[in-house]
C-alpha positions in Angstrom: 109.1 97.7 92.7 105.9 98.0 94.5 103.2 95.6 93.9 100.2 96.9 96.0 98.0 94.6 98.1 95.4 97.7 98.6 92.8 98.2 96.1 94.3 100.8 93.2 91.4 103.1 93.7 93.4 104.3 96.7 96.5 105.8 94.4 96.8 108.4 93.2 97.7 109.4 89.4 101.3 109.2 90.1 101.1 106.2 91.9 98.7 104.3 89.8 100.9 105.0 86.8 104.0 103.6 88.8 101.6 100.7 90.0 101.5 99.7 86.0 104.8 100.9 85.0 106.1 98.1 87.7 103.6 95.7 87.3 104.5 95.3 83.7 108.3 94.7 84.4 106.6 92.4 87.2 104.8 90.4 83.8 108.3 90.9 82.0 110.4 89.0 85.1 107.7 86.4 85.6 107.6 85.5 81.5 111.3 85.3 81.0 111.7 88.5 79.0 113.9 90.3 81.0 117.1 88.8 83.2 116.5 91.6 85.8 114.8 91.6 89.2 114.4 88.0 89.1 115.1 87.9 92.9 112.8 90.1 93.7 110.7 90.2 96.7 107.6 91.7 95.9 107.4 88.5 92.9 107.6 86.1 95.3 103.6 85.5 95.9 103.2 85.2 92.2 105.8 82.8 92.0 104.2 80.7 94.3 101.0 80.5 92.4 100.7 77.3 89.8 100.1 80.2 87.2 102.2 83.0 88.2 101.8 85.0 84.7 97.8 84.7 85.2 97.9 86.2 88.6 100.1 88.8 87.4 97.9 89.5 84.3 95.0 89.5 86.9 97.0 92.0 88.6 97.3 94.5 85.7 93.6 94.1 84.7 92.2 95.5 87.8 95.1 98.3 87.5 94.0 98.9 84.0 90.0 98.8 84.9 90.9 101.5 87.4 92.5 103.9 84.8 89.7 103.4 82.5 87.2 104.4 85.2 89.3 107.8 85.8 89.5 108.8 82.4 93.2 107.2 81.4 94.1 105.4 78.3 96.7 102.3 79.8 97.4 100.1 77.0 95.5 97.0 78.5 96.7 94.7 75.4 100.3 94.7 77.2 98.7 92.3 79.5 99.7 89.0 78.3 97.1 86.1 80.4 94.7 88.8 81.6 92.3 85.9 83.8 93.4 84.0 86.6 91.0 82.1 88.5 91.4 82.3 92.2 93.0 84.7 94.5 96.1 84.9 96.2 95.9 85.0 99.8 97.7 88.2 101.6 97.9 89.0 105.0 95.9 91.7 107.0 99.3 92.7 108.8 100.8 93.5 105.0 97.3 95.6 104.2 97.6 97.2 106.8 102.0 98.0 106.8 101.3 99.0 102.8 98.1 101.1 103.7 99.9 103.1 105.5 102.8 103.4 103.8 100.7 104.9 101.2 98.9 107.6 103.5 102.4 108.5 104.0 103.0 109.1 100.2 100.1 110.6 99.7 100.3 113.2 102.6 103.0 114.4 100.7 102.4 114.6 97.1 98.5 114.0 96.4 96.7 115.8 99.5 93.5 115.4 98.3 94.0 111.5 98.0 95.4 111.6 101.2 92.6 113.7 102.6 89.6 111.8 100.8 90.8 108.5 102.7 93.0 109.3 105.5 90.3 107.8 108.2 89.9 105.0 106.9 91.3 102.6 109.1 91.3 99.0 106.8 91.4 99.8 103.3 89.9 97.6 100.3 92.7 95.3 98.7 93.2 94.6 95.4 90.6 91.9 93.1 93.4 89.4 93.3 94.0 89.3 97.1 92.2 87.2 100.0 92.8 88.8 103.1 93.7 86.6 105.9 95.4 86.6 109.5 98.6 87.3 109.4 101.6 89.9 110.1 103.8 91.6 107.8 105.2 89.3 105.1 109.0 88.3 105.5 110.1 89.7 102.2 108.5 92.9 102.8 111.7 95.5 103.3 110.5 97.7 106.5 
């Protein structure tokens, strides 16, 4: 499960496809509706929020507003609590390991994804995340 912390105009079709997919079984987790993944690292920031399935709804919104804007059809009433008001702060050190952790991806399977932002050094993050000082989070698996 891979919960981005860059902005989803930066995947490509595969990947933003993947980004719902697991995003979904994120909302699924968080709401009680499945007994699987519960430990989880990548659920652990929305879990700390005081209204995790918001922030996860939050999540999916901005994933779904980017497949509209390409042209796909992602089923956007699967978000249960699409609003959540605030952010969630993330770390520039985890931007940065995920960015380019994607580059990688993309180099491989989506050229032209990895070509259109390969030089770009700090990418956008996603609506629901606050950038702020700080390395690599401790649950990320490096």
């Amino acid at each position: 499960m891979r919960l981005w912390t860059v902005h989803p105009r930066y995947l490509d079709a595969k990947g933003l496809v993947a980004a719902w997919r697991e995003a979904l079984l994120a909302q699924k987790v968080l709401s009680g509706g499945t007994s699987g993944y519960q430990h989880h690292p990548q659920l652990l920031r929305f879990r700390q929020q005081t209204k995790p399935n918001e922030a996860i709804g939050a999540f999916l919104t901005a994933i779904a507003d980017e497949a509209t804007l390409r042209g796909y059809r992602f089923d956007a009433s699967k978000i249960l609590l699409p609003r959540f008001n605030g952010q969630i702060e993330e770390t520039n050190g985890q931007l940065l390991y995920e960015w380019e952790h994607l580059k990688r991806k993309l180099k491989v399977r989506a050229t032209d994804f990895y070509e259109k932002y390969a030089d770009i050094a700090i990418p956008e993050p996603h609506p629901l995340f606050r950038i702020i000082e700080g390395e690599i989070r401790v649950w990320e698996k490096l």
